[in-house]
N, C-alpha and C positions, 0 to 999 in steps of 0.2 A: 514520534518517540523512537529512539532508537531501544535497535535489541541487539542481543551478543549473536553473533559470528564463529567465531573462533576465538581460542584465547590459547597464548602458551606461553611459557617462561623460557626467554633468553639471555644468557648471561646473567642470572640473577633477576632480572628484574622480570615485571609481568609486562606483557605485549596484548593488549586485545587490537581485534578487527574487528570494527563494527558495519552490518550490513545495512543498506539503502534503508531509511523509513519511507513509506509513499505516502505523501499526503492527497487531499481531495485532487481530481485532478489525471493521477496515474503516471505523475512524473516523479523519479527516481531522486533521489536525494538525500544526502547528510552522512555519507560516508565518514568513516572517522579513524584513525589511530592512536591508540593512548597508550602511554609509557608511565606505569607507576611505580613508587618504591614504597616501604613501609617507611613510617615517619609517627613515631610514636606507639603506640599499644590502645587498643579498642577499652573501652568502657563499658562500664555495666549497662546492655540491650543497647549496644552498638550492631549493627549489623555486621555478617562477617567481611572482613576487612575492609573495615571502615577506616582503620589507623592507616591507610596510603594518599600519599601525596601523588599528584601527577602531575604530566602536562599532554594536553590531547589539540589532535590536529586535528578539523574537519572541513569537509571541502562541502562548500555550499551554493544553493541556487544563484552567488553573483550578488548578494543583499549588501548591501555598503555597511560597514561595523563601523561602531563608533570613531570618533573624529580622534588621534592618538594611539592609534594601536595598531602592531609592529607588524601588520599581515597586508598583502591586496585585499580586492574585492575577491570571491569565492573562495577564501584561504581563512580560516578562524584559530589561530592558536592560542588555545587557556590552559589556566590553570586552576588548581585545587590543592588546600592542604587536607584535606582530607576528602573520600569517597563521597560522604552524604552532602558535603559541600557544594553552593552551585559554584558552576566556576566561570572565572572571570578569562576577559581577553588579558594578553600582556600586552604593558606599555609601550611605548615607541622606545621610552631610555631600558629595559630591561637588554641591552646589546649582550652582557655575557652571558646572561642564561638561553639567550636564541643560539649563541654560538655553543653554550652546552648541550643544548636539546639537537644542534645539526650533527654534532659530534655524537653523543647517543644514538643517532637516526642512523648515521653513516658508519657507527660500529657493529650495530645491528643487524644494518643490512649485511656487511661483509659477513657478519658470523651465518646468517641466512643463506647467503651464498655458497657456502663452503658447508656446511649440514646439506643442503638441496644436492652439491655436487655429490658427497659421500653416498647419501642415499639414492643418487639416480647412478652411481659407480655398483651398488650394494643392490638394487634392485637386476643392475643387469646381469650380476654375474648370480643372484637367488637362486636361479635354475640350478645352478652347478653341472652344466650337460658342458661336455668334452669326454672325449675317451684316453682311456688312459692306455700309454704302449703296453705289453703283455707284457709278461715275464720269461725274460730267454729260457728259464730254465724253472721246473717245477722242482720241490721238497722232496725228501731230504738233501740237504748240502751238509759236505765233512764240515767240523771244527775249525779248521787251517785255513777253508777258502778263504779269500776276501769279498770283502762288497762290490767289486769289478765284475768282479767272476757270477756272483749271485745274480745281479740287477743287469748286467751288461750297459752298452756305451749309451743309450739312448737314456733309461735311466737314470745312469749316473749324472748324463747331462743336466737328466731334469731335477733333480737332487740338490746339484750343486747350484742351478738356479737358485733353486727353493730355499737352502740355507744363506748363500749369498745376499738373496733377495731380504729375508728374516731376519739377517743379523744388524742389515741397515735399518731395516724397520724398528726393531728394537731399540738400535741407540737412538733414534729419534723419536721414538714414545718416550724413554728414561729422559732425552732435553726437553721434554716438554710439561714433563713430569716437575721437573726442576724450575722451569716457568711457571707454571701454576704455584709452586710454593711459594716462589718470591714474591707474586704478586697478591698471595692471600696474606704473606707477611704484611708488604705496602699497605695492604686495602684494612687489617688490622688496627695497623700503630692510623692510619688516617681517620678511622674510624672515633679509636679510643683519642686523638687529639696527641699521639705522642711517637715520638721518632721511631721510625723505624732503628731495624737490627742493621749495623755498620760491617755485618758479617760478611757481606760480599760488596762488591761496589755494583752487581747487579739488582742487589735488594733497594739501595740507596736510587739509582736510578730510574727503577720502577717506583719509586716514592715518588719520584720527583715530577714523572711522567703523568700518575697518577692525579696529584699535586694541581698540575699545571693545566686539565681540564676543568678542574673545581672553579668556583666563587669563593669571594673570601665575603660571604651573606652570615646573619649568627643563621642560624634556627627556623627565626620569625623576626627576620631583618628586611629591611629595608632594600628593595633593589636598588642596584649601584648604578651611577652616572645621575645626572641631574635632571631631573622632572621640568616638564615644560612649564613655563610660566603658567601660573595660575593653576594647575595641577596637583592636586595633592597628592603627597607619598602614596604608592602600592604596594602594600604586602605582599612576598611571593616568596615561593615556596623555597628552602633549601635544593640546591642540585645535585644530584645522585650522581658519586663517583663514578666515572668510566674506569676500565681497568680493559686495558688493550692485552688480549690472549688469543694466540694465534689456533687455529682449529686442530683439531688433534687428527695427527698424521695418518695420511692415506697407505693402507698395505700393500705394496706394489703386484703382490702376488693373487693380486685377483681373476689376473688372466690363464693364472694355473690351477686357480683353486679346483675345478670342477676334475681334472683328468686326476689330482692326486687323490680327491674323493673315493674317485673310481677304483684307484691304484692302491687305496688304503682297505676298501671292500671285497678288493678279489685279494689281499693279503690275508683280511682277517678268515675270510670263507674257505683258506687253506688248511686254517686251524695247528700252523708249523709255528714254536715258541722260538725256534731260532730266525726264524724268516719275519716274524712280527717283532724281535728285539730290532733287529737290522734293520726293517722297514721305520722303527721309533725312534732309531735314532737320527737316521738322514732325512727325516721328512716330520721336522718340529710342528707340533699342530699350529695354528693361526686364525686363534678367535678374533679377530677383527674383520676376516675375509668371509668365514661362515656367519657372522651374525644376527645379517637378515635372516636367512635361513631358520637359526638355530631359533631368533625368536618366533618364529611363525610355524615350524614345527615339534618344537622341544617338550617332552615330558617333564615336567621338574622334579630336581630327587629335592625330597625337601625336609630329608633326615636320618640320623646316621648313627649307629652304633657298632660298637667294636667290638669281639667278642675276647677270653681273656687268651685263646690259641690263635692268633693272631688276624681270626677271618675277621673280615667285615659286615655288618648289614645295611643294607641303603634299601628306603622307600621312593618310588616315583610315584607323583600324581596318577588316577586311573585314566586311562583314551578314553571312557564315556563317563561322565556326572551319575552316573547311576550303577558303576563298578566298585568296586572297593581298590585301594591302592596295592600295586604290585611292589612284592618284596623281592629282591637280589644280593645274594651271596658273592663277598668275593675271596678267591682263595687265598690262604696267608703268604704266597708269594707275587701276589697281586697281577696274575696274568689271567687268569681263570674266572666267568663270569656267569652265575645259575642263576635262575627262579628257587625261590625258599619260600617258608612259608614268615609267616609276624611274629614276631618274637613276645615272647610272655608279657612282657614290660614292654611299652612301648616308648620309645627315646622320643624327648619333644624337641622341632624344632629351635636350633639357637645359632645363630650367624656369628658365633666368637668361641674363643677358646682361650685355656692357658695353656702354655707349654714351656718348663723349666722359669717360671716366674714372666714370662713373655705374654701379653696377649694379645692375640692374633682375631683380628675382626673384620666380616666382610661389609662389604655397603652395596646398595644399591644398583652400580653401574659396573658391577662383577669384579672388584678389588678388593684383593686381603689387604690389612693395613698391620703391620707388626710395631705394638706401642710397649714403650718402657712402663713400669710402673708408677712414672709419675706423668704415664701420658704423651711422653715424648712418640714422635713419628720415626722408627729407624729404617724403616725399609716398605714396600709397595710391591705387589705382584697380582696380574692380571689373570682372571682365570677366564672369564667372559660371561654373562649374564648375573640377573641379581642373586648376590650371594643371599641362600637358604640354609643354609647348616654347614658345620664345621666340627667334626672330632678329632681327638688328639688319640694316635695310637697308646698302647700304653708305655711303649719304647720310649716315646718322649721326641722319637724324631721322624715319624710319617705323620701328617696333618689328610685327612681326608676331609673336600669339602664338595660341595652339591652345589647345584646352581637352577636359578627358573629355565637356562635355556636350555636344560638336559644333559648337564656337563656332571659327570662324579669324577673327581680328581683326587690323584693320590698324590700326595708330593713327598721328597724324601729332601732331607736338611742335608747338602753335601758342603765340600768347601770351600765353594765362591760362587758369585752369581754368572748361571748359563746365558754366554750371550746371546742365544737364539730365543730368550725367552722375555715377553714383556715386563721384566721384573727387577730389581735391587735387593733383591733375598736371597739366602743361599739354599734357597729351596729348588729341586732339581723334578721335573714332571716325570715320577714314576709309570704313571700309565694313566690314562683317560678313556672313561666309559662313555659314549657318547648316547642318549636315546632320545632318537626323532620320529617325530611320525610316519613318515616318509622309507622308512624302513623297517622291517619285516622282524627285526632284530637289533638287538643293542650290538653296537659297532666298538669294538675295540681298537684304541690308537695308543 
């Protein structure tokens, strides 16, 4: 009897890995991978997801399977239209759905691939250990200087990396950005049975691409090609679109991340409002390189209200389950960051906002989404971690929003989108409070 292993969702669909069952004996056997998609809606005392169709590989002790069916000896691949279903070998004629099922396997893998790379990129740089150059020259500096003079040539060097580096990253988060739409377009109209948007000739061709891994099976059709004499028809299951999406791009600045850390900690610990503008503006934060980090140390602000003289108030989760949550003041010019105490009222958690008829809502994978009123998507910006709350100044143009990884963000509505910034809004990062475990102190950037 097999038991579950692991299970995760890739690309949409669900992936289990099933571990060895050992029969009498003590020999290992019946490993298995299963690919399923939803394929209808559960019934009343259906078990839960029971409405998925699959199709599972299992590799077996060498037992010879039925005469007709499209695997070697220790290879079994079947199917099911639904979970509580037993399921069946596929036939020797089901040829496109095998070429479906290698093409889901082989897009799979790649996405696999490329998540394993990230995270063993993301693992190695968690530490964030590098030392950052000193600063030539300590606080106060006149008005007049420049950022040459401030930071000096080794700095600057590392500066212009850093922006360099961030603004390619950027436009290639925004193209990829733009690929995913198209393709949720395609994966849409293929869904509902009806043409895609002719809007772009990229939309069309990811229809097409989309399209041309399919079967053309109904529902509960009949697989295609001709049955062996004497065989009778086999039901099998609909094939679950692929939609080929390239992995979301790597932050080349991960080999700097840790010295800017440093660089950014012995700025705030100066506690100089002109040496932290200067520091904010050449050194864009880069939530994709602190990530890991940020998940595995981040207190979450998970709520926000605004006061009506322009301060702020944010709650962060407490460091122990058995603390109450800590409250932080920020001052109306958004540089300045205290312990307070909870406010009379307490603001509840809400990951959306209005602002001038706009709403502006976070999701799960740390993205503002700014939607027209009838829903429409006009723009996207990355803060990093799962969006927990969102207030709207009362100005109508700073958005403050909170995050699980420990992120309180101020953004200000300027007027174009920064290209140092993961985003298509013309929201401009006024300042970033950052609280990690790891630190004695909430970091300001």
């Amino acid at each position: 009897m097999e038991r579950p292993r692991a299970q995760r969702l890739v690309g949409g669909r669900r992936v289990d890995r099933r571990a060895p069952a050992r029969p009498a004996g003590g020999h290992s056997w019946g490993r298995a991978l299963k690919f399923s998609w939803r394929n209808g809606s559960e019934r009343a005392g259906d078990p839960e997801d029971d409405a998925h169709a699959c199709y599972q590989i299992d590799l077996t002790p060498g037992d010879a399977l039925p005469e007709g069916t499209a695997h070697p000896n220790g290879l079994r691949i079947s199917y099911s239209q639904r979970q509580s279903d037993p399921r069946t070998p596929l036939p020797n004629h089901a040829v496109q759905h095998m070429q479906h099922l290698l093409e889901l396997f082989t897009t799979l893998e790649q996405r696999l691939h490329a998540a394993h790379a990230q995270e063993q990129q993301a693992l190695h740089s968690s530490g964030l250990s590098g030392d950052a150059p000193p600063l030539p020259r300590l606080p106060p500096f006149a008005p007049h200087e420049a950022d040459a003079e401030v930071f000096g040539p080794v700095l600057m060097a590392l500066s212009h990396d850093w922006q360099a580096h961030g603004r390619a990253h950027a436009a290639r988060v925004r193209e990829h950005w733009l690929k995913q739409a198209v393709a949720a377009e395609a994966a849409a109209a293929l869904e509902h049975g009806t043409e895609p948007a002719a809007s772009s000739a990229e939309a069309a061709a990811a229809a097409v691409a989309a399209a041309a891994v399919g079967d053309a099976v109904p529902a509960h059709g009949v697989a295609p090609g001709a049955a062996a004499a004497g065989t009778p028809p086999v039901t099998v299951p609909p094939p679950a679109p692929v939609h080929f999406m390239p992995a979301q791009p790597t932050d080349p600045r991960g080999p700097q991340a840790g010295a800017v850390l440093q660089l950014a900690r012995a700025v705030h610990a100066l506690a100089d409002g002109d040496l932290s503008a200067r520091f904010h503006r050449r050194f864009a934060f880069a939530p994709h390189v602190y990530a890991h980090h940020a998940a595995r140390t981040g207190h979450a602000v998970d709520a926000l209200q605004w006061l009506e003289d322009g301060r702020l108030l944010a709650r962060t989760e407490p460091v122990h389950p058995t603390q109450a949550p800590a409250w932080w003041r920020v001052s109306a010019d958004a540089w300045a960051l205290s312990p307070t105490a909870a406010p009379a009222n307490l603001p509840a958690s809400c990951p959306a906002a209005t602002v001038h008829g706009l709403r502006v809502e976070g999701d799960a994978q740390g993205d503002l989404h700014g939607l027209a009123e009838d829903g429409t998507a006009l723009w996207r910006h990355h803060i990093g971690g799962a969006i927990l709350a969102i207030a709207a100044a009362p100005d109508g143009h700073t958005l403050a929003v909170g995050s699980a990884s420990g992120y309180l963000v101020l953004l200000r509505k300027g007027s174009g989108t920064d290209p140092a910034l993961l985003s298509t809004s013309r929201y401009a990062e006024l300042r970033r409070f950052i609280f990690w475990a790891d630190a004695s102190s909430p970091l300001a950037w």
